[in-house]
C-alpha positions as CSV (number, residue, x, y, z in Angstrom):
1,X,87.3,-130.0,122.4
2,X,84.2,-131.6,120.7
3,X,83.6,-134.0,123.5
4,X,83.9,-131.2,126.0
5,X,81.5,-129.3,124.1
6,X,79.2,-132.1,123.7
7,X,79.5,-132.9,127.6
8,X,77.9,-129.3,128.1
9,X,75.3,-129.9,125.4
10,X,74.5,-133.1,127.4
11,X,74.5,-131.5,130.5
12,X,71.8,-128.6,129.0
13,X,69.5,-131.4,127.8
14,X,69.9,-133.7,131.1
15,X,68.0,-130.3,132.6
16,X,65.6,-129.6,130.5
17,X,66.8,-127.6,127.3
18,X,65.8,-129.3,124.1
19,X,68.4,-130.8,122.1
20,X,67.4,-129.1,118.6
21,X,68.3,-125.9,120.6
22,X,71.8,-127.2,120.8
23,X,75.2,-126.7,119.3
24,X,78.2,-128.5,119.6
25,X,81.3,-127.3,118.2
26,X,85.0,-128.4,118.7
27,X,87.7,-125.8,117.8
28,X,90.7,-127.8,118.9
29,X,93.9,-126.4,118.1
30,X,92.0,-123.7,116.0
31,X,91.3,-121.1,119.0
32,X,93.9,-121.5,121.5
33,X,94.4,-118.6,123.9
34,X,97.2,-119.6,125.5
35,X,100.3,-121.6,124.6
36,X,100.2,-124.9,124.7
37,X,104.0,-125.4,124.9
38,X,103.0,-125.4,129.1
39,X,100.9,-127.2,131.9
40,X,99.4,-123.8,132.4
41,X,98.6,-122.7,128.8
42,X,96.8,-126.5,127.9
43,X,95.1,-126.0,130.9
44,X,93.5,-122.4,129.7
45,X,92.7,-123.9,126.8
46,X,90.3,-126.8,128.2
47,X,87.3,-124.3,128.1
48,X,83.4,-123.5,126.8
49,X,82.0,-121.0,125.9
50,X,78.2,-120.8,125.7
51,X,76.2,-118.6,123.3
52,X,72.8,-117.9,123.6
53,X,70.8,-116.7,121.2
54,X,68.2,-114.0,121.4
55,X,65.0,-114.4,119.3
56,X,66.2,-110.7,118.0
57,X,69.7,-111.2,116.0
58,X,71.0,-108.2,117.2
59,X,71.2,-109.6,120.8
60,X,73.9,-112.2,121.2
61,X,75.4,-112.6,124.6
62,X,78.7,-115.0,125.3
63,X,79.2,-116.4,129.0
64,X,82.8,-118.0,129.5
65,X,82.5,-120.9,131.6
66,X,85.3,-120.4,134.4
67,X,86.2,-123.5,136.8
């Protein structure tokens, strides 16, 4: 899960976002939300998220990445 995360941190910085911006973090096995006794549920787990930050704390907005 951290290389996937980094692969989208890459991807951010390969157009243009600065890199001290950026957050990579793995949660592995941590924050399943399926199963992963099946194809299907390892599958739904393979995912980003992105966060983005507002300058005002209050404001935090989470975009799921869906292939």
């Amino acid at each position: 899960s951290t290389a996937r995360a980094s692969s989208v941190v890459r991807l951010f910085i390969e157009n243009g976002v600065e890199a001290y911006r950026l957050t990579a973090v793995g949660y592995g096995e941590n924050r399943p939300i399926e199963s992963n006794d099946t194809p299907e549920g390892r599958k739904r787990n393979r995912r980003v998220s992105v966060m983005i930050l507002s300058a005002d704390p209050d404001k935090v907005t989470e975009i799921p990445i869906v292939e």
